[in-house]
Backbone as ProteinMPNN parsed JSONL, in Angstrom:
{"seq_chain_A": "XXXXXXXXXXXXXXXXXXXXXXXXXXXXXXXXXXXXXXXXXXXXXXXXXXXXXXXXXXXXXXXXXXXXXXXXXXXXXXXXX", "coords_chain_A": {"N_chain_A": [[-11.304, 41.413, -48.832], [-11.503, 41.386, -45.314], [-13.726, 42.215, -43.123], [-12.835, 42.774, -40.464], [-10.13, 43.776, -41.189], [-9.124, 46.324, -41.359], [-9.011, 48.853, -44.509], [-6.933, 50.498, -44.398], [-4.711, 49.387, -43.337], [-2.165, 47.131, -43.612], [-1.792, 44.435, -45.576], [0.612, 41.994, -44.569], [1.669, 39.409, -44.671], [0.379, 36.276, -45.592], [-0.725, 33.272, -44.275], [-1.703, 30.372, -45.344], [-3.374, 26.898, -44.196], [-2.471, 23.929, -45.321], [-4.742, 22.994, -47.049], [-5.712, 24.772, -47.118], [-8.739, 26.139, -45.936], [-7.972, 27.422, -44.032], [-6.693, 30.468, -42.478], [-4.016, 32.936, -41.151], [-3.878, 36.288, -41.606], [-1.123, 38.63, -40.863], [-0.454, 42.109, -40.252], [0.072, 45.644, -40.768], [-0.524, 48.542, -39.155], [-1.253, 51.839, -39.892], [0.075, 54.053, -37.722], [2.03, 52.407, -37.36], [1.948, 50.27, -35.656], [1.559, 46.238, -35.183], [-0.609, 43.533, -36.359], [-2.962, 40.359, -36.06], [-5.159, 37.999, -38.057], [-7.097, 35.676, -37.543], [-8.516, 33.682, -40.344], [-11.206, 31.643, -41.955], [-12.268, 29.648, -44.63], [-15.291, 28.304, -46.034], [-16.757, 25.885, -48.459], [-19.796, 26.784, -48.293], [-19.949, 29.464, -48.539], [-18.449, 30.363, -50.572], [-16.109, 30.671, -51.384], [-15.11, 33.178, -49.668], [-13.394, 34.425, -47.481], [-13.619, 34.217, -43.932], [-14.032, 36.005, -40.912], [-12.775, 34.616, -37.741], [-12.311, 34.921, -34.989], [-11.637, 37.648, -33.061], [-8.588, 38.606, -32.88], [-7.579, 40.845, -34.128], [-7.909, 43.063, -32.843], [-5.989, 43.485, -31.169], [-2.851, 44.771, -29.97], [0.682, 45.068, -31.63], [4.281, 45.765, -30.721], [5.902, 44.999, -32.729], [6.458, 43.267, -36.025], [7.147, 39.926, -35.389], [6.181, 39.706, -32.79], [3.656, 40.005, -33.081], [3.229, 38.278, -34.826], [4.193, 35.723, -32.933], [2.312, 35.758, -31.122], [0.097, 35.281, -32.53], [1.088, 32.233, -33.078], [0.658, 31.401, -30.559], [-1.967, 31.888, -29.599], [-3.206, 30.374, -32.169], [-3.602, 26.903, -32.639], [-3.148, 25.878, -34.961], [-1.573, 26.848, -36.661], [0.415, 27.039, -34.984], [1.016, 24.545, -35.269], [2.296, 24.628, -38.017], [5.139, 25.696, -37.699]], "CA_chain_A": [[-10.712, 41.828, -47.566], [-12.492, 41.164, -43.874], [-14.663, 43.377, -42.216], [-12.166, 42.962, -39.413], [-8.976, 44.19, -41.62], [-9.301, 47.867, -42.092], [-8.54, 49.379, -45.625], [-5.934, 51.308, -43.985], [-3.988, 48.315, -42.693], [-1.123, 46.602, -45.301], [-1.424, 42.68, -45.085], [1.886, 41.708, -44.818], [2.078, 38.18, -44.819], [-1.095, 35.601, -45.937], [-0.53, 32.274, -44.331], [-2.929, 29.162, -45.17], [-2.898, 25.482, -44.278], [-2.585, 23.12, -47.129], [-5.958, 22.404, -47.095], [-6.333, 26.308, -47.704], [-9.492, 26.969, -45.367], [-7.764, 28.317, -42.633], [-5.507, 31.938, -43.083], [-3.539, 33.928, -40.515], [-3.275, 37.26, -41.623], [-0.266, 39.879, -40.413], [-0.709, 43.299, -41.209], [0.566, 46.905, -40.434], [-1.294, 49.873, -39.227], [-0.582, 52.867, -40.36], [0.899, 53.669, -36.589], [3.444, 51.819, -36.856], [1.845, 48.665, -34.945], [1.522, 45.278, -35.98], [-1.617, 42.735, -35.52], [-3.007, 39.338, -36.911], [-6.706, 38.249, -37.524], [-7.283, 34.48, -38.209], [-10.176, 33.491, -41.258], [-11.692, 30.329, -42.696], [-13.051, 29.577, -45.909], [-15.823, 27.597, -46.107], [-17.251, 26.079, -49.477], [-20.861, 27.21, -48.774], [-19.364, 30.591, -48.256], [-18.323, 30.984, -51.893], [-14.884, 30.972, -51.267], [-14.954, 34.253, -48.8], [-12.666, 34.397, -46.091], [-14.649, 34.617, -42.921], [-12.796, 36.33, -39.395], [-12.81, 33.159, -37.159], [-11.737, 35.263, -33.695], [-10.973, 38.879, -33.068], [-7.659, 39.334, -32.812], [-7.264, 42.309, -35.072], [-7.776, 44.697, -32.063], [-4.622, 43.125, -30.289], [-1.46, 45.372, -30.543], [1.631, 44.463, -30.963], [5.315, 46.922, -31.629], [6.682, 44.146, -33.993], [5.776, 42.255, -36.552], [7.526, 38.889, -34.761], [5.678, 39.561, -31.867], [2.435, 39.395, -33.711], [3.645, 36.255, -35.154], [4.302, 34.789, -31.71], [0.779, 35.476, -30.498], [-0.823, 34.112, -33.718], [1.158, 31.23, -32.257], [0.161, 30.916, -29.387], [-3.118, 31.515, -30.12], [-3.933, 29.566, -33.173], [-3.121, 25.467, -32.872], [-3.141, 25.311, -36.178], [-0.749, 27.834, -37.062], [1.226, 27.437, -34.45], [1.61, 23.913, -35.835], [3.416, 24.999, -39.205], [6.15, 26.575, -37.516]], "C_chain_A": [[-11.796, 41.752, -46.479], [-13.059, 42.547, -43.47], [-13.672, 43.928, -41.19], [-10.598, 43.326, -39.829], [-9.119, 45.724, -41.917], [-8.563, 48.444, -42.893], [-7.04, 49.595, -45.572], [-4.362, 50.53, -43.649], [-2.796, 47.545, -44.247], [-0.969, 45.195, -44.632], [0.221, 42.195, -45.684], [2.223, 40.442, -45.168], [0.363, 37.378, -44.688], [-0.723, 34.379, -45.573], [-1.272, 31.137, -44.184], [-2.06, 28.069, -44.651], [-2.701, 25.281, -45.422], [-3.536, 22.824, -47.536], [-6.837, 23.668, -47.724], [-7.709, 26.574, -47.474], [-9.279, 27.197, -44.333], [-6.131, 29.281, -43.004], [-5.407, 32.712, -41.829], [-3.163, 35.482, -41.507], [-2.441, 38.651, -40.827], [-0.249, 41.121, -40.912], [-0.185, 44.711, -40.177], [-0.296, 47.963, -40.825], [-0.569, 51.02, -39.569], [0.305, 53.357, -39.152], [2.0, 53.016, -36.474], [3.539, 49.98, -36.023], [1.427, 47.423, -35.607], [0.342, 44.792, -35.529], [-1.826, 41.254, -36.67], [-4.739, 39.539, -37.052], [-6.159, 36.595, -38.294], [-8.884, 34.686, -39.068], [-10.243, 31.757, -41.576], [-12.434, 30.614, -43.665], [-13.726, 28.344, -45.709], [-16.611, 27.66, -47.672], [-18.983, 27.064, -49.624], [-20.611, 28.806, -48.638], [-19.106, 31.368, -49.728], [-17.022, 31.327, -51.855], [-14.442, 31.965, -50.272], [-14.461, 33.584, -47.683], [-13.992, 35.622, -45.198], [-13.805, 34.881, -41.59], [-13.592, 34.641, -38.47], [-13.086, 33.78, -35.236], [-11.534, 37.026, -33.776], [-10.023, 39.583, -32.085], [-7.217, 40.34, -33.401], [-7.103, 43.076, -34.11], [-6.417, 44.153, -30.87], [-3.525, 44.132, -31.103], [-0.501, 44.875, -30.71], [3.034, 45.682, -31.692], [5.59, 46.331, -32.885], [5.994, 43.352, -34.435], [5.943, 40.813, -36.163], [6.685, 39.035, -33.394], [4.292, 38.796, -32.31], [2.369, 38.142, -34.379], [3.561, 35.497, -33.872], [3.23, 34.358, -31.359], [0.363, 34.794, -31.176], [-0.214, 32.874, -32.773], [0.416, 30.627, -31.171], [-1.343, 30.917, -29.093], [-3.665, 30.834, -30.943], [-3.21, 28.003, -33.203], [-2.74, 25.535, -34.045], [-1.962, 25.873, -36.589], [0.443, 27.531, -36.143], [2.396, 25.887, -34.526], [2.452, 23.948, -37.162], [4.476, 25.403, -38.821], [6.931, 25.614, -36.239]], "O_chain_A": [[-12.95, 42.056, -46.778], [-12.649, 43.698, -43.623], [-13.55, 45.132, -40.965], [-9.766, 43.211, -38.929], [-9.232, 46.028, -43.105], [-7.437, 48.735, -42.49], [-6.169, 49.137, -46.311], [-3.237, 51.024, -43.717], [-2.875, 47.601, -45.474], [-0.345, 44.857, -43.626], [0.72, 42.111, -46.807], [3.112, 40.312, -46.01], [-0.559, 37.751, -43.964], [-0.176, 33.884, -46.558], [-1.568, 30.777, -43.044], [-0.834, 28.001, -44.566], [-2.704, 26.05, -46.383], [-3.452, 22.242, -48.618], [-7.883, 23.745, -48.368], [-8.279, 27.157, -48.396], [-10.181, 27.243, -43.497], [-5.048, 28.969, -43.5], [-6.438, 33.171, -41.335], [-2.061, 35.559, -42.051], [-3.086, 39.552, -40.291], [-0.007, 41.234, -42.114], [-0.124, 44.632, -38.95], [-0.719, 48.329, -41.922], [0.659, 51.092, -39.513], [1.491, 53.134, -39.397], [2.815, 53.087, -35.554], [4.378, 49.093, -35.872], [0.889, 47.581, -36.703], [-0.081, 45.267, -34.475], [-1.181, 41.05, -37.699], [-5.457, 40.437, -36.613], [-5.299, 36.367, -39.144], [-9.881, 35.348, -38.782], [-9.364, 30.916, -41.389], [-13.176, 31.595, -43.719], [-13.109, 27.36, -45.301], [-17.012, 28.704, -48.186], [-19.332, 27.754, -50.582], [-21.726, 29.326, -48.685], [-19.411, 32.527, -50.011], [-16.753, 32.42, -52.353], [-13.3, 31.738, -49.871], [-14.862, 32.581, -47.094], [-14.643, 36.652, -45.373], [-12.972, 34.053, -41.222], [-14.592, 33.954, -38.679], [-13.828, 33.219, -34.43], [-11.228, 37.466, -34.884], [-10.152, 40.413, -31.185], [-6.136, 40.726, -32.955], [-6.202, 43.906, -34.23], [-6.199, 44.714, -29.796], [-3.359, 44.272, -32.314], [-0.381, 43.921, -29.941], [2.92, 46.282, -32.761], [5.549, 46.942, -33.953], [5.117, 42.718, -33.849], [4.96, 40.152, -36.499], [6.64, 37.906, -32.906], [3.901, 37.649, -32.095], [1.533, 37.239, -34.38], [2.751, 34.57, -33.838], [2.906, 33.179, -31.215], [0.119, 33.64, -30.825], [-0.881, 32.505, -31.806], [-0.239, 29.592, -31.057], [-1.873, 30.034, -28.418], [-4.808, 30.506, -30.626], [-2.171, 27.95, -33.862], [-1.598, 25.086, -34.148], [-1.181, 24.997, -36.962], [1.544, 27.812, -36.617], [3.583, 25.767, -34.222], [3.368, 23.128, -37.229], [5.168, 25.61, -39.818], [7.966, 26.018, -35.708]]}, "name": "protein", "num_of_chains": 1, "seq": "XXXXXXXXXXXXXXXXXXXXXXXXXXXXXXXXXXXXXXXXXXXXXXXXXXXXXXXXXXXXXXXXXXXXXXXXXXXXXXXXX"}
């Protein structure tokens, strides 16, 4: 788990490329609010997902919202959809 995911948080949804070194994660604070955080895996890394950006401290009420942004923030992501 990221530095930038806190314990507390419930990853809701894990979504890679196909290439599987790049991951949006969605997750729920205890609050009630939603957020994302993008990672990358790189081989010299050892497989560890690494935060890319910090969106984690973005709010959002809904979990579709927080989806949107990922969108609109992440090309990559916002190409799968």
């Amino acid at each position: 788990m990221s530095r930038r995911i806190d314990r507390s948080w419930v990853v809701l949804a894990s979504i890679e490329t196909a290439e599987g070194n790049r991951c949006i994660d969605v997750f729920l604070r205890p609050d009630g609010t939603f957020g994302f955080e993008e990672f990358r895996r790189d081989p010299e890394d050892a497989g560890a997902w690494t935060p890319v950006a910090w969106f984690s401290s973005a709010v959002f009420a809904t979990r579709a919202e927080a989806e949107a942004a990922a969108r609109r923030a992440v090309p990559w992501f916002a190409a799968l959809h």
